[in-house]
C-alpha positions as CSV (number, residue, x, y, z in Angstrom):
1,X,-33.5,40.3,-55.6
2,X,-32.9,37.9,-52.8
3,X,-30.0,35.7,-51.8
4,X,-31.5,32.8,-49.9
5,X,-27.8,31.4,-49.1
6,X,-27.2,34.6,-47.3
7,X,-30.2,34.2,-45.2
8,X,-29.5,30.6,-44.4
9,X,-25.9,31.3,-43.3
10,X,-27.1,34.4,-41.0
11,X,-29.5,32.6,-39.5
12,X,-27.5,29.7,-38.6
13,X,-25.2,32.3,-37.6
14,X,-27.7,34.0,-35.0
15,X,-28.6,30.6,-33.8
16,X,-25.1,30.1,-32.6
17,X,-23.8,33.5,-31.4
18,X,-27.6,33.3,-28.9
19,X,-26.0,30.7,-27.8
20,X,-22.5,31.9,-27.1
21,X,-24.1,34.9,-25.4
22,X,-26.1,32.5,-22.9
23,X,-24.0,29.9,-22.6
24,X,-20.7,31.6,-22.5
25,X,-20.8,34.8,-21.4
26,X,-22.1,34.2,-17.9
27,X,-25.4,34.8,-18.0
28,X,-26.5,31.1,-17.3
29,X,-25.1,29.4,-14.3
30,X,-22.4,27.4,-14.5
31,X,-18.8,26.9,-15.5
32,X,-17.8,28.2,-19.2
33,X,-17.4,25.5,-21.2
34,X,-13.5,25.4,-21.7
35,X,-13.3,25.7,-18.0
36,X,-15.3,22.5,-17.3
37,X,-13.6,19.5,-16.9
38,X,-16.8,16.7,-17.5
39,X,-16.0,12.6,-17.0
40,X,-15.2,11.2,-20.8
41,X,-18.2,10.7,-22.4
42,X,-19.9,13.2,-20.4
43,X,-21.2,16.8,-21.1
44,X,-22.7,19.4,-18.5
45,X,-25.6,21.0,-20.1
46,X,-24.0,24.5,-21.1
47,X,-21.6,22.4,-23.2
48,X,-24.2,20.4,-24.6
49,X,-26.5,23.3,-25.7
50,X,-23.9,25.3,-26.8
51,X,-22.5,22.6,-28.5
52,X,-25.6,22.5,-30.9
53,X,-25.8,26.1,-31.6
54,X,-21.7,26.1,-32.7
55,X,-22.8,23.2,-35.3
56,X,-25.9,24.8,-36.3
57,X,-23.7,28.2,-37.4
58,X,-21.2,25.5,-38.5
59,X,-22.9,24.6,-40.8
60,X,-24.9,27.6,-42.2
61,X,-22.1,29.2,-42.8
62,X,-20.2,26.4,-44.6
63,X,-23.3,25.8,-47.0
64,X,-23.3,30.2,-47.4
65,X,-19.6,29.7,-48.7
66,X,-19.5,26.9,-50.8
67,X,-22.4,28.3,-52.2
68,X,-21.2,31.7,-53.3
69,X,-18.0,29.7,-54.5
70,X,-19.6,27.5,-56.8
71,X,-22.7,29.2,-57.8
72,X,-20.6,33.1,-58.2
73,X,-24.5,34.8,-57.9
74,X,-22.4,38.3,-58.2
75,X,-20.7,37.1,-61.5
76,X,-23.7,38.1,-63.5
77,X,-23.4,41.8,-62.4
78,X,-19.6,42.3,-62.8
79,X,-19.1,41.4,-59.1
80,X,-17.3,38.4,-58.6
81,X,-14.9,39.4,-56.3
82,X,-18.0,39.8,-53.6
83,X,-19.2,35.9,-54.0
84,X,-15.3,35.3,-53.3
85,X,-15.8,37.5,-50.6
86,X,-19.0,36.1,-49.6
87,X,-17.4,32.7,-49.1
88,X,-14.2,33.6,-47.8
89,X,-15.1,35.6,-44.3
90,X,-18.1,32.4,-44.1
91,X,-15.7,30.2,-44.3
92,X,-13.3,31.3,-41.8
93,X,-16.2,31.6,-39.1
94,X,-17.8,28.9,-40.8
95,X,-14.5,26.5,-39.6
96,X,-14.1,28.0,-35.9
97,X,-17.5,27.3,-34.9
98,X,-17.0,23.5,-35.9
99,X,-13.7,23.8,-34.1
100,X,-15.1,25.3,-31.2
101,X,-18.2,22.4,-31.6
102,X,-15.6,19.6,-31.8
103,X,-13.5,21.3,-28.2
104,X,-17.2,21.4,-26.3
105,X,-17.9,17.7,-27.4
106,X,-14.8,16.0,-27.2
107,X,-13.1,17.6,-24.1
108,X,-10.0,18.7,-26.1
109,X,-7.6,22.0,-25.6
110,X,-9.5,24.8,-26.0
111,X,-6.0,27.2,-26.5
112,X,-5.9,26.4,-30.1
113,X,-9.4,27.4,-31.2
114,X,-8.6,31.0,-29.2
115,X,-5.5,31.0,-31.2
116,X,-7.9,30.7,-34.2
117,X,-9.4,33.2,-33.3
118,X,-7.5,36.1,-33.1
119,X,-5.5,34.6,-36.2
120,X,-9.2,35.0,-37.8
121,X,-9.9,38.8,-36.4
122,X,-6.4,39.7,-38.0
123,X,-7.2,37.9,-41.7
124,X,-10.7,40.0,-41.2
125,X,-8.8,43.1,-40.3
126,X,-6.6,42.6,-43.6
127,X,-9.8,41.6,-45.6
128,X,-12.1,44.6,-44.7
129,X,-9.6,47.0,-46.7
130,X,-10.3,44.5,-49.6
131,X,-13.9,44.5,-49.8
132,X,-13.6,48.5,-49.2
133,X,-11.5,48.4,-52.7
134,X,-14.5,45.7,-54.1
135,X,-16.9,49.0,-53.9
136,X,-18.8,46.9,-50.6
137,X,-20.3,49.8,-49.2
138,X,-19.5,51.1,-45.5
139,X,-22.6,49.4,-43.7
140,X,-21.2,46.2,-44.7
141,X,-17.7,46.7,-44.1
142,X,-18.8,47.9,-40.6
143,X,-20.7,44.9,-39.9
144,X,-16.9,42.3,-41.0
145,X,-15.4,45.0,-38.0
146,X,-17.8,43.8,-35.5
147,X,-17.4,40.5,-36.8
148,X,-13.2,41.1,-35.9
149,X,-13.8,42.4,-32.8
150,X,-16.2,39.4,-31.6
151,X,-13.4,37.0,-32.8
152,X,-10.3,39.4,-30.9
153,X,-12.6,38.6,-27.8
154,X,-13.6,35.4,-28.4
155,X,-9.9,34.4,-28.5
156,X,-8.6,36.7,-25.6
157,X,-11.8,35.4,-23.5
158,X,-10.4,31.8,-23.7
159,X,-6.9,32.7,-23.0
160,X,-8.3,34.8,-19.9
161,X,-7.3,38.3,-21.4
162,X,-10.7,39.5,-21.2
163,X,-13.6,39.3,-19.2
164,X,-17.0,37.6,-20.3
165,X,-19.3,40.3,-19.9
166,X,-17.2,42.5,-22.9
167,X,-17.4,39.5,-24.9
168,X,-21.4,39.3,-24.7
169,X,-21.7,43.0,-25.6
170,X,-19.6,42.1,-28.4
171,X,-21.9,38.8,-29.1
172,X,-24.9,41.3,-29.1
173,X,-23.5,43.6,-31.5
174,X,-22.7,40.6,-34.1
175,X,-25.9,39.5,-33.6
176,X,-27.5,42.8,-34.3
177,X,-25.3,42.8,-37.8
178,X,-26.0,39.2,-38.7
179,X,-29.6,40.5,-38.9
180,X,-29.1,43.3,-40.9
181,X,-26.9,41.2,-43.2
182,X,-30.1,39.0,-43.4
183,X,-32.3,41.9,-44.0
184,X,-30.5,43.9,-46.3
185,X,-28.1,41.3,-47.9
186,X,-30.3,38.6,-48.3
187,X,-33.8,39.6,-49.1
188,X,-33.8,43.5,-49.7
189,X,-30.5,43.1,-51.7
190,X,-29.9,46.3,-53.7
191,X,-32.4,48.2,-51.5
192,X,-31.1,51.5,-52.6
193,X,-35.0,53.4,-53.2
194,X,-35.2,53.1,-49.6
195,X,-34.7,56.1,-47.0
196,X,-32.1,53.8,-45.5
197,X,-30.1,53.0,-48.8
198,X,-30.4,56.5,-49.6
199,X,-28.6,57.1,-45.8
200,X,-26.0,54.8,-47.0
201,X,-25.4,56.5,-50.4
202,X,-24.9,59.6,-49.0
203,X,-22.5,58.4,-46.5
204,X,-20.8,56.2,-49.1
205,X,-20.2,59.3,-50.8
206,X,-18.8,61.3,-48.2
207,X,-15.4,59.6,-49.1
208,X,-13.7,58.1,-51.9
209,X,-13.3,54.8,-52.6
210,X,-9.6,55.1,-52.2
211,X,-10.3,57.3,-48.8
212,X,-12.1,54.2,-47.5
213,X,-9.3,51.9,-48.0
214,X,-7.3,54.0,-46.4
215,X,-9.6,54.0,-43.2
216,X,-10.2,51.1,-42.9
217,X,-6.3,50.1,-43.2
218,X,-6.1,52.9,-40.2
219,X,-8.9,51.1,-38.2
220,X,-7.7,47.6,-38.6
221,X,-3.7,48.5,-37.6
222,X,-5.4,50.6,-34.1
223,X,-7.3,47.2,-33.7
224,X,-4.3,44.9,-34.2
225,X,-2.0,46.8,-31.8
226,X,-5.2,46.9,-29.2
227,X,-5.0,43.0,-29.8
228,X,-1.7,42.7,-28.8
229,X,-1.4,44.5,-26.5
230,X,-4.2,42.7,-24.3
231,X,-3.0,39.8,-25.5
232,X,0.3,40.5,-23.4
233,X,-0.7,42.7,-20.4
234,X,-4.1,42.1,-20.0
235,X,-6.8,41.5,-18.3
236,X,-5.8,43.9,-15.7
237,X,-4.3,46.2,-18.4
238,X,-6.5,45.4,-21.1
239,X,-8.5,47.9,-23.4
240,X,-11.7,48.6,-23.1
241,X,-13.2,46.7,-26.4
């Protein structure tokens, strides 16, 4: 069974985390966006270009929520708490890449969007424990962790608690789950006859469901203290993310 609003959000997503690895992360030439100052009216091409990707995943991701709110394709199995999931974590990227669009177009602070986002990696932190209590299995669980890191270091990378390159591994490794989630969440849903969902049932049962919770409560606390503590000391103290 496929999800084709899964599939449209990740790849709207991908488009716009390729370009935050390119044109953020210094691997193109040129000032990072919230560090150029352009004449009103004007954008240098980094802003521009990254600009587009930001609405692209914008948008995707808006569309993937509203859709799982309205439409509730889990309600039919019992499930509805995943297409509240499903549009919840969207949403919340969904609305900092259109803030993050609107700062790289109309020259405005960027401090507020990396206040977003390490107020998003904390809500993701206390939602992962959530979706471990849903039944969502580990792979996916692991994938919304990446997800919270990428957002801890998007919003320590604009307040200059980081440096660039962590964030692009961190890009890369979001990228890597938003195509997995586009594999094996939007078109192989359910996949379990493979060798792979076998690996995943195995591991799944390697805890219990209460034993997960648990985890990732532990795992979300170590990340939220790591946060902080960057946040205040860093970047020359900061942890290696």
């Amino acid at each position: 069974m496929a999800n084709p609003a899964i599939v449209f959000g990740m790849m709207g997503l991908v488009y716009g985390l390729c370009h935050w690895i390119f044109y953020t992360s210094g691997v193109r030439a040129g000032s990072a966006w919230w560090g150029s100052k352009p004449a009103e009216g004007e954008l240098v091409p980094e802003q521009a270009i990254g600009a587009m990707g930001c609405l692209a995943a914008a948008i995707a991701l808006l569309t993937m929520a509203v859709w799982h709110f309205a439409a509730d394709p889990f309600g039919p199995l019992g499930l509805s708490s995943w297409s509240l999931m499903f549009s919840v974590v969207p949403a919340l990227y969904g609305f900092l890449f259109l803030g993050t669009f609107f700062c790289a177009t109309r020259g405005w602070d960027w401090r507020p969007i990396g206040d977003a986002a390490l107020w998003g990696a904390t809500t993701q932190f206390i939602l992962i424990p959530f979706a471990a209590n849903m039944g969502v299995t580990w792979d996916f669980n692991l994938g919304l962790w990446v997800y919270g890191i990428t957002a801890t270091t998007w919003g320590l990378l604009i307040h200059g608690k980081c440096s660039a390159r962590i964030h692009q591994i961190n890009l890369i490794l979001s990228m890597i789950t938003t195509w997995y989630y586009m594999i094996m969440g939007g078109i192989f849903v359910g996949a379990a006859s493979t060798s792979w969902g076998n690996f995943v049932s195995d591991v799944q049962g390697a805890l219990t469901q209460d034993e997960w919770v648990w985890l990732w409560i532990i795992v979300g606390i170590v990340n939220m203290i790591m946060m902080i503590w960057t946040y205040k000391a860093g970047p020359e103290r900061a942890f290696v993310w």
